[in-house]
Structure formats: C-alpha cells, structure tokens
PyMOL Python script that loads the backbone (N, CA, C, O; Angstrom):
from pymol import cmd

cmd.read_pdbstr("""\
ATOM      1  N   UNK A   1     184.257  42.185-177.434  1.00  0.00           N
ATOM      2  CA  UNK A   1     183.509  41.959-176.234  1.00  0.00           C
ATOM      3  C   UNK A   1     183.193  43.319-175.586  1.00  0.00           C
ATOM      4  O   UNK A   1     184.141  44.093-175.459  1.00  0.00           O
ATOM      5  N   UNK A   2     181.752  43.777-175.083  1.00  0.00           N
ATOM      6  CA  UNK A   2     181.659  44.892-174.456  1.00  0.00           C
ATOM      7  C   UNK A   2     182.229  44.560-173.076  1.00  0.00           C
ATOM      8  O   UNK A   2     182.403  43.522-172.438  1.00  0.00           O
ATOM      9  N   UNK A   3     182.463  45.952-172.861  1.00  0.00           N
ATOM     10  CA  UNK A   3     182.863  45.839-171.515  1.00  0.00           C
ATOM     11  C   UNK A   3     181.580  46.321-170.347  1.00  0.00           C
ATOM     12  O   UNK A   3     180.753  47.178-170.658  1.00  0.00           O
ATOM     13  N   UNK A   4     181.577  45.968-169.651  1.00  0.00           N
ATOM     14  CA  UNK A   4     180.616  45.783-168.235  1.00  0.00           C
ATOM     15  C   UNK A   4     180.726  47.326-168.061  1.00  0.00           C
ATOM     16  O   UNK A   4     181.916  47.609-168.200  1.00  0.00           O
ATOM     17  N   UNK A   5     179.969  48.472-167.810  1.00  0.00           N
ATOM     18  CA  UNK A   5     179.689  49.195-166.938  1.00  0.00           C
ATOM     19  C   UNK A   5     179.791  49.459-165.618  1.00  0.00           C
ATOM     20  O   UNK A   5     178.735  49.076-165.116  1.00  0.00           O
ATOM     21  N   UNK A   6     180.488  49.901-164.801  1.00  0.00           N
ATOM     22  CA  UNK A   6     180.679  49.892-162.905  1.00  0.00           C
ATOM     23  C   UNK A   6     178.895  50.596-162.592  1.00  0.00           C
ATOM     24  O   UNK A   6     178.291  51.429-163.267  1.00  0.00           O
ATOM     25  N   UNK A   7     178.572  50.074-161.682  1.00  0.00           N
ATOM     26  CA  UNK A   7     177.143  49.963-160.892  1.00  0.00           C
ATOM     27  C   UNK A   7     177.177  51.564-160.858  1.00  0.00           C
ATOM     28  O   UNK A   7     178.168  52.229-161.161  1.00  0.00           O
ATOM     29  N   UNK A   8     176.037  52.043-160.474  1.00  0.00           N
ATOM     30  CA  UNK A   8     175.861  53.494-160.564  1.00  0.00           C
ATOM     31  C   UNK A   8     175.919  53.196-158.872  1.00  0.00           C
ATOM     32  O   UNK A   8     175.502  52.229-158.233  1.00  0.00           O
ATOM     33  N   UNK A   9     176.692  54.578-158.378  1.00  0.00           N
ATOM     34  CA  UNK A   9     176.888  54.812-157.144  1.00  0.00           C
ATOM     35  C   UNK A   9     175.591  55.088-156.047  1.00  0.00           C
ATOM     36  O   UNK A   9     175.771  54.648-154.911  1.00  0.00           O
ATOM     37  N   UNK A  10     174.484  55.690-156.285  1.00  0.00           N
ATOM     38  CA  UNK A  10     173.430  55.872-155.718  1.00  0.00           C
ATOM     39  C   UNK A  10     172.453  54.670-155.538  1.00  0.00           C
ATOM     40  O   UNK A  10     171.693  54.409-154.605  1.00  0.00           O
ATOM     41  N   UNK A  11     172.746  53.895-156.923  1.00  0.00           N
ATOM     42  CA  UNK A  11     172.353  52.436-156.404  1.00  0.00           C
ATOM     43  C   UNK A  11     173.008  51.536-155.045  1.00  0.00           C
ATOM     44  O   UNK A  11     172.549  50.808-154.164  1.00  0.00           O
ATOM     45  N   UNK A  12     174.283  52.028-155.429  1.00  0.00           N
ATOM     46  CA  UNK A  12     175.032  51.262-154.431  1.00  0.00           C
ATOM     47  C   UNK A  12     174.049  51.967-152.649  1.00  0.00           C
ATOM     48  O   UNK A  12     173.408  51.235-151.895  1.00  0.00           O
ATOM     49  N   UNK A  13     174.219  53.191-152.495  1.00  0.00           N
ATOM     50  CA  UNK A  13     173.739  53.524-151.411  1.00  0.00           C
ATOM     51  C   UNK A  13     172.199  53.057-151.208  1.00  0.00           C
ATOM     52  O   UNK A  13     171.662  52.412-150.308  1.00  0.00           O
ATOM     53  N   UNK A  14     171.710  53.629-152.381  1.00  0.00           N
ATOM     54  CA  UNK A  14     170.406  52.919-151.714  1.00  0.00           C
ATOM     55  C   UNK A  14     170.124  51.730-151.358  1.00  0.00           C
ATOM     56  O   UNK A  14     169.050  51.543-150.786  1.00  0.00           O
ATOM     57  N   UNK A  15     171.087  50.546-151.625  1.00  0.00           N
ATOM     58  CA  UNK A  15     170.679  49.233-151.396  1.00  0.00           C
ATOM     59  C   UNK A  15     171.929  49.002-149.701  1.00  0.00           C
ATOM     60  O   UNK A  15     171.860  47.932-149.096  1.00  0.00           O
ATOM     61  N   UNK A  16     172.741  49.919-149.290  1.00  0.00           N
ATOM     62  CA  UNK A  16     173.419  49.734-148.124  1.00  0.00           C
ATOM     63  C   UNK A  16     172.054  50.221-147.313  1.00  0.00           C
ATOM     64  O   UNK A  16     171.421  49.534-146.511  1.00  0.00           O
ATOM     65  N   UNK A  17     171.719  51.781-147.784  1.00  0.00           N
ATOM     66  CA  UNK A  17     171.080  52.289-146.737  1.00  0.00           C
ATOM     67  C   UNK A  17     169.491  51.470-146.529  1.00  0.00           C
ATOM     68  O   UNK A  17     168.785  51.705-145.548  1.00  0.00           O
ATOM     69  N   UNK A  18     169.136  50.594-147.512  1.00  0.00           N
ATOM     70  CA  UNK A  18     167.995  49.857-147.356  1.00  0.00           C
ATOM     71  C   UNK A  18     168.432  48.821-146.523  1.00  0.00           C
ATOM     72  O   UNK A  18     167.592  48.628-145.644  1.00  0.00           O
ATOM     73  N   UNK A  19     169.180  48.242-146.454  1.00  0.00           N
ATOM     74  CA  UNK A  19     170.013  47.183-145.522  1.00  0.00           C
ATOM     75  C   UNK A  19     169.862  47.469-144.353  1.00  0.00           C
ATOM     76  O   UNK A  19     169.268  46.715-143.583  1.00  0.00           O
ATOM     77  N   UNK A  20     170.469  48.840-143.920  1.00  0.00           N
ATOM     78  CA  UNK A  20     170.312  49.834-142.450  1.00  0.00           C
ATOM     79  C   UNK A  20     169.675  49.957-142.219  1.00  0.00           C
ATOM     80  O   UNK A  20     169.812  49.912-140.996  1.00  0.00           O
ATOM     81  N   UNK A  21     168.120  50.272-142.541  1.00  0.00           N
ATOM     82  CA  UNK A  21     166.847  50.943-142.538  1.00  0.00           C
ATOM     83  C   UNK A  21     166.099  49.428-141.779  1.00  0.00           C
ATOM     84  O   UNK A  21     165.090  49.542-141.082  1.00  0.00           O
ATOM     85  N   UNK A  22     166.665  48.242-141.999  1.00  0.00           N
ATOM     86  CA  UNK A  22     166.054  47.396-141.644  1.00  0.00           C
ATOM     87  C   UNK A  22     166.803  46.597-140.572  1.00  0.00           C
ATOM     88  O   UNK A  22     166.287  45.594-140.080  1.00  0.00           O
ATOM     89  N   UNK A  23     167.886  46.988-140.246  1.00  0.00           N
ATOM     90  CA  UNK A  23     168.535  46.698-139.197  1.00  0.00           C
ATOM     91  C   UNK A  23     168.739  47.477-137.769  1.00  0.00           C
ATOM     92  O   UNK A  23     169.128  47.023-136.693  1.00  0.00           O
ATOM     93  N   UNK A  24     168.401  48.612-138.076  1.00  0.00           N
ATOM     94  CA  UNK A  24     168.518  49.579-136.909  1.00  0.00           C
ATOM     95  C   UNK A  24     167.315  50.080-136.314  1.00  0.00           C
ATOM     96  O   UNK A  24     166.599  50.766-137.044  1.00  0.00           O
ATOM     97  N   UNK A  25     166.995  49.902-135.283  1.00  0.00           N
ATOM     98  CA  UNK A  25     165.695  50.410-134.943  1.00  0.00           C
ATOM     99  C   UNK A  25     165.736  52.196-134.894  1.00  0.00           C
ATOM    100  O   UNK A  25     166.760  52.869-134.779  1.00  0.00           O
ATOM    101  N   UNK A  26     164.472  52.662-135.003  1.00  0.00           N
ATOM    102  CA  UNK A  26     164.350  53.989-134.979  1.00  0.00           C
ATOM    103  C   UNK A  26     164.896  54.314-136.194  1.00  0.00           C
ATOM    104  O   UNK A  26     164.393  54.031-137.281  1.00  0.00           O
ATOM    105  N   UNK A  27     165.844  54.861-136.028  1.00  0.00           N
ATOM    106  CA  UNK A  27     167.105  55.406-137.161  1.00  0.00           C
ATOM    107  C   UNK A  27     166.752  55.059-138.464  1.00  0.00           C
ATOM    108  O   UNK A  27     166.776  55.778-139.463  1.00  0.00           O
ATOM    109  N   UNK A  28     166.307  53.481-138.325  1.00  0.00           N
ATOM    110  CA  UNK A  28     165.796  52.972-139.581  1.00  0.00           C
ATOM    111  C   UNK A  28     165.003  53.122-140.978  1.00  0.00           C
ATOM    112  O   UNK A  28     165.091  52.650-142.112  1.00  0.00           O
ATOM    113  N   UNK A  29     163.689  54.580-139.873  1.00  0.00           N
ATOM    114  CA  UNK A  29     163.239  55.148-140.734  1.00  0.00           C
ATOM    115  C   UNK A  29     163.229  56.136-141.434  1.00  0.00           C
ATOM    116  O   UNK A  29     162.463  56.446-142.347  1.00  0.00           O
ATOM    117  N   UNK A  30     164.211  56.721-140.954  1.00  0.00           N
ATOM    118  CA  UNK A  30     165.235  58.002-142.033  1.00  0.00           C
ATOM    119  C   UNK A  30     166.261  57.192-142.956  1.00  0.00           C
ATOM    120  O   UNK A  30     166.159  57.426-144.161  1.00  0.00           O
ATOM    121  N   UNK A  31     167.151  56.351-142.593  1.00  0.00           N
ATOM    122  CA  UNK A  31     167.919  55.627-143.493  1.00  0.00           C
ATOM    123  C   UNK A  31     166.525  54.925-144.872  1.00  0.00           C
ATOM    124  O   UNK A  31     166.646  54.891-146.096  1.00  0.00           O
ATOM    125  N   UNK A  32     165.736  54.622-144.298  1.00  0.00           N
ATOM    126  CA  UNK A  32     164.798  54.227-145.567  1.00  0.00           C
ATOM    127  C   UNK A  32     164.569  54.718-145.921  1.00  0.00           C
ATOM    128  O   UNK A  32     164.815  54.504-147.108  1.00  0.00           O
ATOM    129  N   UNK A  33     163.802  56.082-145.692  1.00  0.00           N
ATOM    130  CA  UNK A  33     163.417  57.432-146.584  1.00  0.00           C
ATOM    131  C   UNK A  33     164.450  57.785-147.487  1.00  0.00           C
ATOM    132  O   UNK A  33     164.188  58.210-148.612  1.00  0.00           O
ATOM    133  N   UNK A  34     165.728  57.621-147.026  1.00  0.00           N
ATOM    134  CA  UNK A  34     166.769  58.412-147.972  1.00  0.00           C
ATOM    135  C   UNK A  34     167.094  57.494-148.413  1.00  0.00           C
ATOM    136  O   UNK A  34     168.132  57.806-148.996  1.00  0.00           O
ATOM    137  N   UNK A  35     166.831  55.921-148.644  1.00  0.00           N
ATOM    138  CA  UNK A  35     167.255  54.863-149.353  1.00  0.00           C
ATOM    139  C   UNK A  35     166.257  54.858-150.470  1.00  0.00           C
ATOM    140  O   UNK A  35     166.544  54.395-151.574  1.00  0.00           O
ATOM    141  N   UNK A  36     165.100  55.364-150.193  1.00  0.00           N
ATOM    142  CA  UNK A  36     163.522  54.958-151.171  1.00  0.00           C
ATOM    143  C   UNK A  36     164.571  56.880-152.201  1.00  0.00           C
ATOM    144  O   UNK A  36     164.629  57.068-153.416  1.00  0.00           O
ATOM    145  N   UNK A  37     165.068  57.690-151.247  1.00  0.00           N
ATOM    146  CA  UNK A  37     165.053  58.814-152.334  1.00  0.00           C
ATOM    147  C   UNK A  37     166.272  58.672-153.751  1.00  0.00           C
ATOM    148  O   UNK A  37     166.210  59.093-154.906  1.00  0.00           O
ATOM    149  N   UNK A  38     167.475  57.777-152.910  1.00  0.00           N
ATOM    150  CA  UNK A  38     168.533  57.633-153.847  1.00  0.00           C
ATOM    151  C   UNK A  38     168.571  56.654-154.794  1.00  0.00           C
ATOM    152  O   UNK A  38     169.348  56.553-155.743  1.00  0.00           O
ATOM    153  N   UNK A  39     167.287  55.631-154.327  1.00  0.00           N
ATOM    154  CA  UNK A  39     167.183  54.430-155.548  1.00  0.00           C
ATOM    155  C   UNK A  39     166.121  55.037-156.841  1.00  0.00           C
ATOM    156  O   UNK A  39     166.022  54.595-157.986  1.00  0.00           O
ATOM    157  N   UNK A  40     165.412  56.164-156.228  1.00  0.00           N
ATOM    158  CA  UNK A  40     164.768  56.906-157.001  1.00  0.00           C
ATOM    159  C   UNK A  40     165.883  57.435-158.409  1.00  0.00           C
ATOM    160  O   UNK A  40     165.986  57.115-159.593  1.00  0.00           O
ATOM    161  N   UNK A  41     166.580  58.396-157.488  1.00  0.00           N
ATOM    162  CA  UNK A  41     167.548  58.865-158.258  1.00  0.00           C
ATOM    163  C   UNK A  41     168.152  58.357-159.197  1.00  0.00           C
ATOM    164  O   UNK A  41     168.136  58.736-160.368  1.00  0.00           O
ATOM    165  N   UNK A  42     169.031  56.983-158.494  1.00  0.00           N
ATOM    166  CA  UNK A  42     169.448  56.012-159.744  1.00  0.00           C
ATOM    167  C   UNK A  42     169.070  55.624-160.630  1.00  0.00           C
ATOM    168  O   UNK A  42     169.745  55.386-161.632  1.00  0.00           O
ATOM    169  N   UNK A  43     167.678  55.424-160.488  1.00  0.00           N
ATOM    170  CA  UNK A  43     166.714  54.746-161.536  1.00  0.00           C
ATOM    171  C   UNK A  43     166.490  55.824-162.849  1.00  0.00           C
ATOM    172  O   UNK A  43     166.363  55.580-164.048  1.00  0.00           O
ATOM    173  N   UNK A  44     166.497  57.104-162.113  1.00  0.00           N
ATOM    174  CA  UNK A  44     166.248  58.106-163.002  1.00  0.00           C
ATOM    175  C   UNK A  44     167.318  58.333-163.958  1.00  0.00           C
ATOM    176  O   UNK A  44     167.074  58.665-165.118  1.00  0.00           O
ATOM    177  N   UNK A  45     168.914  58.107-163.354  1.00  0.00           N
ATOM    178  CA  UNK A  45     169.886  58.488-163.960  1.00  0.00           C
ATOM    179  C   UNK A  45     169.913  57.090-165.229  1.00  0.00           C
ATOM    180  O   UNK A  45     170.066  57.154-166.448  1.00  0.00           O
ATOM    181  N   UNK A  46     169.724  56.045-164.433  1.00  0.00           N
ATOM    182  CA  UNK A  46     169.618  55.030-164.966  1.00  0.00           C
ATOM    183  C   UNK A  46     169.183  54.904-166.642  1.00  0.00           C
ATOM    184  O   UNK A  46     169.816  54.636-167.663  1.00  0.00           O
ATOM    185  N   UNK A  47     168.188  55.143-166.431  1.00  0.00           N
ATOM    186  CA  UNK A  47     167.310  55.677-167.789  1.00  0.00           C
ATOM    187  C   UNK A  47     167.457  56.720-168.587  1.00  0.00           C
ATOM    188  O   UNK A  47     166.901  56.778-169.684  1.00  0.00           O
ATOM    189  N   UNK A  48     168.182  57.600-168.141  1.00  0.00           N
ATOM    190  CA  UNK A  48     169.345  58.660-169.073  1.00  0.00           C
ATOM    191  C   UNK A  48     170.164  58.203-169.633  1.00  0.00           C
ATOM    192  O   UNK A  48     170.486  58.571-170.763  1.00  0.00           O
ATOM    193  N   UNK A  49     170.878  57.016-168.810  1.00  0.00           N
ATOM    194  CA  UNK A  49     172.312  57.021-169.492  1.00  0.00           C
ATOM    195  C   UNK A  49     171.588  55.474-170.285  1.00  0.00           C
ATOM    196  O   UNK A  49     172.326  54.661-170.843  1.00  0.00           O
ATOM    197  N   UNK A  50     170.885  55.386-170.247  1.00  0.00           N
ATOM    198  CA  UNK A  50     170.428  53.526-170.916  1.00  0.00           C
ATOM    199  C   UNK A  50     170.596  52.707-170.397  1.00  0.00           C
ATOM    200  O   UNK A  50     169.972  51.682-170.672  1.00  0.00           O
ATOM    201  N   UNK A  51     171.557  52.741-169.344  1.00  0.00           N
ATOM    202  CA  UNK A  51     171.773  51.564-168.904  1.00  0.00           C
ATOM    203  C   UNK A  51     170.391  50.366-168.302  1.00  0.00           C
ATOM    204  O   UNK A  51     169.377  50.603-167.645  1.00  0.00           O
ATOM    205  N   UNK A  52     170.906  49.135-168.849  1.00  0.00           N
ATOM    206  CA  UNK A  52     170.419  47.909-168.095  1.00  0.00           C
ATOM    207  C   UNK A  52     170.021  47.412-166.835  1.00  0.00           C
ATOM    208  O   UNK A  52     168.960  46.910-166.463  1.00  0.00           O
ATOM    209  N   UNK A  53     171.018  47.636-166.287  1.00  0.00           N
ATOM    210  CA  UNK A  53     171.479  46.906-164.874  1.00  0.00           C
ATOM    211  C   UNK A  53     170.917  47.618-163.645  1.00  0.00           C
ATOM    212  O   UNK A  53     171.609  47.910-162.670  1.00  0.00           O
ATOM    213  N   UNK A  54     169.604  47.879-163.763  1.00  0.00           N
ATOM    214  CA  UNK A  54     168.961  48.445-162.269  1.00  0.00           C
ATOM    215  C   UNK A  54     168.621  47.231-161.154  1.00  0.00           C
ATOM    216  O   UNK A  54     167.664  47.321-160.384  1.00  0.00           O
ATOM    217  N   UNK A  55     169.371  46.294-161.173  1.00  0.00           N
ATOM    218  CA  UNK A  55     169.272  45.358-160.284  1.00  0.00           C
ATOM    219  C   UNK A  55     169.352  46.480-158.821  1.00  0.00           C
ATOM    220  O   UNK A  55     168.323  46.621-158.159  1.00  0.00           O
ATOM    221  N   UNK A  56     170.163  46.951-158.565  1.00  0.00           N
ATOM    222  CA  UNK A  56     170.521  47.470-157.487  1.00  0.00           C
ATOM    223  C   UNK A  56     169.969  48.471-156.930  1.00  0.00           C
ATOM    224  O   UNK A  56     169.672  48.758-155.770  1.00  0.00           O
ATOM    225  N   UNK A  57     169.833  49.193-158.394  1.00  0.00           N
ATOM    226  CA  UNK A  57     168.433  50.464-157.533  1.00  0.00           C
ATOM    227  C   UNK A  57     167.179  49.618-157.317  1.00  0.00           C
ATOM    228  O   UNK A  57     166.815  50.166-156.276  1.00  0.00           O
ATOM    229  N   UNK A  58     166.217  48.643-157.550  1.00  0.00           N
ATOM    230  CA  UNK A  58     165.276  47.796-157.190  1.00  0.00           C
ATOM    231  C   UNK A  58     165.314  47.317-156.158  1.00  0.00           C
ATOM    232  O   UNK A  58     164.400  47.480-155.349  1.00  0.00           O
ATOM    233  N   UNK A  59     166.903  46.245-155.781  1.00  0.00           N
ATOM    234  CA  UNK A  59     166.740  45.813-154.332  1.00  0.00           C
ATOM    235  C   UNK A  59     166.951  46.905-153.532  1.00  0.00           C
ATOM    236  O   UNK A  59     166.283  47.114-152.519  1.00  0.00           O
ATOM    237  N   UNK A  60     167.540  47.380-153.789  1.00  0.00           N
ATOM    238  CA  UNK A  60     167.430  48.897-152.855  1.00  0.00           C
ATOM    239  C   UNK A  60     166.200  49.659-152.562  1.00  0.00           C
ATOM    240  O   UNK A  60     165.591  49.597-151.493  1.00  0.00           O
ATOM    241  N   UNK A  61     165.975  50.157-153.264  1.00  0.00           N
ATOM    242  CA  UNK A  61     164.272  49.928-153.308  1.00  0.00           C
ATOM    243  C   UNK A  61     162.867  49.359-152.191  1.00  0.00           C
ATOM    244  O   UNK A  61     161.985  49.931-151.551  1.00  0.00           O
ATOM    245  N   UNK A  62     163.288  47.935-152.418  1.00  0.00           N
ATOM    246  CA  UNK A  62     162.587  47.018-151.702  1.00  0.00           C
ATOM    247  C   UNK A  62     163.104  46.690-150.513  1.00  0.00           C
ATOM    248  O   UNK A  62     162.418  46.344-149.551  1.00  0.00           O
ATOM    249  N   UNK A  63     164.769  46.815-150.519  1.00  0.00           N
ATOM    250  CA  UNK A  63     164.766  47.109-148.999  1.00  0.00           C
ATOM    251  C   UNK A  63     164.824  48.300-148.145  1.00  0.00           C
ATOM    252  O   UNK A  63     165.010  48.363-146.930  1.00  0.00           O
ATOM    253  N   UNK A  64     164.665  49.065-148.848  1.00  0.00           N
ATOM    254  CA  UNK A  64     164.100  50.494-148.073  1.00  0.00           C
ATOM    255  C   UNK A  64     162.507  50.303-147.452  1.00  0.00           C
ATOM    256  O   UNK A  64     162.200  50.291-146.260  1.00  0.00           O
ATOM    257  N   UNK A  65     161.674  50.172-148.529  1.00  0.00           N
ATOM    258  CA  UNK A  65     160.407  50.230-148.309  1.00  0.00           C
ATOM    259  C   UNK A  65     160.086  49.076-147.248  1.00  0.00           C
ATOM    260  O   UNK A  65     159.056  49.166-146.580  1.00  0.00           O
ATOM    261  N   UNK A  66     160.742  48.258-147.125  1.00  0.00           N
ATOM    262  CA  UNK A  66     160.419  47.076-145.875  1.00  0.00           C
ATOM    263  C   UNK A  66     161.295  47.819-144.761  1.00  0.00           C
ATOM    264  O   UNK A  66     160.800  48.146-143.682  1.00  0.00           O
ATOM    265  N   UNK A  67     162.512  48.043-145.064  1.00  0.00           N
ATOM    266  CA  UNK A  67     162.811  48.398-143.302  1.00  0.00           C
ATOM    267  C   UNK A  67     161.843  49.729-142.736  1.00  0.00           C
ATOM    268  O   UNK A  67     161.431  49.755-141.576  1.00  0.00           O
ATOM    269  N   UNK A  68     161.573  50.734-143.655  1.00  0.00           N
ATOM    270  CA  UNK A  68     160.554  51.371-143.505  1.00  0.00           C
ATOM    271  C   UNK A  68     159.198  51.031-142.696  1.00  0.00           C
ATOM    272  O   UNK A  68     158.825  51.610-141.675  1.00  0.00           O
ATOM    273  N   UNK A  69     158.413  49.777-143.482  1.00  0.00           N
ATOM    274  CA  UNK A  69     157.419  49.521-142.781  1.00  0.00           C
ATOM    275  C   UNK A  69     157.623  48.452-141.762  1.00  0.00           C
ATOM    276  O   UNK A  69     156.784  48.272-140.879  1.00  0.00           O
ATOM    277  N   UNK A  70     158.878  47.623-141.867  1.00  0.00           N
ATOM    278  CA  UNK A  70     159.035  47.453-140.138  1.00  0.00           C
ATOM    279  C   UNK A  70     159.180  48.160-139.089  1.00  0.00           C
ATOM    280  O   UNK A  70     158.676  48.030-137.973  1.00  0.00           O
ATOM    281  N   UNK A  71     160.014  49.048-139.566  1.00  0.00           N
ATOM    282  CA  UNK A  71     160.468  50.351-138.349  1.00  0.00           C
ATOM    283  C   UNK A  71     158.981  50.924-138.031  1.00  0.00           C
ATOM    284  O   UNK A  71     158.793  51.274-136.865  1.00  0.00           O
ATOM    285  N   UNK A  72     158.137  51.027-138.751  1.00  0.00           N
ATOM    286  CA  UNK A  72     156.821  51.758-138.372  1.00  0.00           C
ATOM    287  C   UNK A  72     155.608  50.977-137.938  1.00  0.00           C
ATOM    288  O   UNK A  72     154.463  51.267-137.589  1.00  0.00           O
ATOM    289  N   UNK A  73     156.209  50.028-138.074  1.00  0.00           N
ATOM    290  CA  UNK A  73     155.548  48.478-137.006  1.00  0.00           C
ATOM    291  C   UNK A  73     155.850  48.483-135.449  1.00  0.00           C
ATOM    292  O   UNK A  73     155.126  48.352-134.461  1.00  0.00           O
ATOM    293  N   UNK A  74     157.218  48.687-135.627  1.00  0.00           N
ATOM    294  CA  UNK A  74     157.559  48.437-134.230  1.00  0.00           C
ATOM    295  C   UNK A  74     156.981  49.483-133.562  1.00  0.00           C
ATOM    296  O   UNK A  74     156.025  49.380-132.794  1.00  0.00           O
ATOM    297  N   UNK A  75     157.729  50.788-133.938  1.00  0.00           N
ATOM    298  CA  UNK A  75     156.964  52.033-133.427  1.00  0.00           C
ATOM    299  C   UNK A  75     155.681  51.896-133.310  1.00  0.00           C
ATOM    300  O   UNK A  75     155.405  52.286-132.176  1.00  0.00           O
ATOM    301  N   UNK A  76     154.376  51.430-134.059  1.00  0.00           N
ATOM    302  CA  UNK A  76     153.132  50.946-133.336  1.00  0.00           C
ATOM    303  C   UNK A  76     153.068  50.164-132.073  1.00  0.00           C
ATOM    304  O   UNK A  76     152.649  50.529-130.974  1.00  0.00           O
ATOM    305  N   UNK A  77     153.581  48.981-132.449  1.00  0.00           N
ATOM    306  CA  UNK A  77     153.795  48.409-130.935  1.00  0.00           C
ATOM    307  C   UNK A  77     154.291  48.694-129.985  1.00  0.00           C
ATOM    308  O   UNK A  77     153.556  48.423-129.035  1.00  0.00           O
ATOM    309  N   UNK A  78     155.398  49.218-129.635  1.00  0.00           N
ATOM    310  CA  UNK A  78     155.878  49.916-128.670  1.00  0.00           C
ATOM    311  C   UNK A  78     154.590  51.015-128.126  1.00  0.00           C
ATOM    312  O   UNK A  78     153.934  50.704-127.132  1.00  0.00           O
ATOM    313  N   UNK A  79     154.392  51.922-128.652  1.00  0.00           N
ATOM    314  CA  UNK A  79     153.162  52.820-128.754  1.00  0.00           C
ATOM    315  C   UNK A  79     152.141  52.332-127.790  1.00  0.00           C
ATOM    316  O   UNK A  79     151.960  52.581-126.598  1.00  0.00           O
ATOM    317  N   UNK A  80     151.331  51.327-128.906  1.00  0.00           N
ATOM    318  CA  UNK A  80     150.112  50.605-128.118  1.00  0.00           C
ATOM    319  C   UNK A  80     150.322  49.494-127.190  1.00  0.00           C
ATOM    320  O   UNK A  80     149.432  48.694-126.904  1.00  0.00           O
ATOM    321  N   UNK A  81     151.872  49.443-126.583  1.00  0.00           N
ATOM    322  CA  UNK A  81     152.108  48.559-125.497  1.00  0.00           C
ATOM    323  C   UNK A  81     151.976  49.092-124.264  1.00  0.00           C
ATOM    324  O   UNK A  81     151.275  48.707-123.329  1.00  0.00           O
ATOM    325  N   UNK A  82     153.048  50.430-124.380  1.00  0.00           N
ATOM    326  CA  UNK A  82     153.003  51.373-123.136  1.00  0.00           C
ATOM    327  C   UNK A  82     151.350  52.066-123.392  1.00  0.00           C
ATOM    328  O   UNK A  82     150.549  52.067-122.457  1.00  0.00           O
ATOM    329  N   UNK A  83     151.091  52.466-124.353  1.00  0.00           N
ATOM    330  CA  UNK A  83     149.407  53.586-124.412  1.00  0.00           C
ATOM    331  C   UNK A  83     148.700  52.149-123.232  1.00  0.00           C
ATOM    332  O   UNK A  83     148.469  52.482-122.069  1.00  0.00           O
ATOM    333  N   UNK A  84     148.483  50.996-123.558  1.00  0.00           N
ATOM    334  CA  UNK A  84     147.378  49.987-122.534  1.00  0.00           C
ATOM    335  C   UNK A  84     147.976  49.626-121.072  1.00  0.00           C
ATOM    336  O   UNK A  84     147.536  49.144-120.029  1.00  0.00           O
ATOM    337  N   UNK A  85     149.135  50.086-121.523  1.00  0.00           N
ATOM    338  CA  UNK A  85     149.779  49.776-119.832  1.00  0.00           C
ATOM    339  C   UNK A  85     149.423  51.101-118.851  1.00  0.00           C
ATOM    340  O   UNK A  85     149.473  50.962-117.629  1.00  0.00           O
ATOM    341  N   UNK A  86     149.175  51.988-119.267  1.00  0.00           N
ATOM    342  CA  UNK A  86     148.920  53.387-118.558  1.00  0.00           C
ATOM    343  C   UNK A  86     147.125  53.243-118.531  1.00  0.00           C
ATOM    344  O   UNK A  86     146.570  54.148-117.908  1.00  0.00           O
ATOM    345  N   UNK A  87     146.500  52.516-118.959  1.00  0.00           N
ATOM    346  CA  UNK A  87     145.058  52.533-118.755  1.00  0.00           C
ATOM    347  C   UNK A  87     144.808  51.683-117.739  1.00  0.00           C
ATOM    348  O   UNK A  87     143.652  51.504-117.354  1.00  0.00           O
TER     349      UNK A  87
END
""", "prot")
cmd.dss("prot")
cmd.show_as("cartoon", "prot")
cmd.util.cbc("prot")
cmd.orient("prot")
C-alpha cells in the first residue's frame, strides 16, 4: 500500500490566508495577495516533486482571488458612498 504524502505546507497557508482575505475587511487584501502568491508557489513545487494532490493550492487559490475581489468591492462602495455624500 502507498503511503499518503503530508499536504505541502504553502498550500496549507494559502488556503488559511485565502480564508482571511475574505473575512477581514481591509487587511483582506494583502492576506489575498500573499494567499494568490503562496498557492502559486505550491503549485509550482507541486509539479517538481509530482505530486497529485493540489486540492489545496486551488482552493486556496480561489479563495484568495474572491476575498480579494470582495475586499475591493467594498472599498468601492465605501468610496462612492462617502465621494456622493460630500456632493
């Protein structure tokens, strides 16, 4: 029987810090940037070492890139709430 491989560690972060990125306002969009950079990473290492199992750099991934473009949602709105309230 093979034995299972332990998750690559940068996967692991990128899919916490994609988690964060979409839970924290502001902050959110640096935790995603560096979640979109370390699932990068994994993926890359990923494919060095052969491994299979990029489940984790993917959702990581995808939840970077969404807390990302929520965080830069809100920041619009906020923006163009106060910008029409001052006109």
């Amino acid at each position: 029987m093979r034995e299972k491989a332990p998750p690559n560690s940068h996967a692991i972060v990128s899919l916490v810090l994609g988690v964060l990125s979409i839970l924290m306002p502001l902050v959110g969009i640096v935790l995603g940037a560096m979640g979109i950079i370390f699932s990068i990473k994994a993926r890359k290492e990923m494919n060095q070492k052969n491994e299979d199992d990029k489940g984790l750099a993917t959702t990581g991934m995808i939840c970077s890139v969404t807390g990302v473009i929520i965080q830069l949602l809100v920041v619009l709105i906020v923006l163009s709430i106060s910008f029409f309230r001052l006109s």
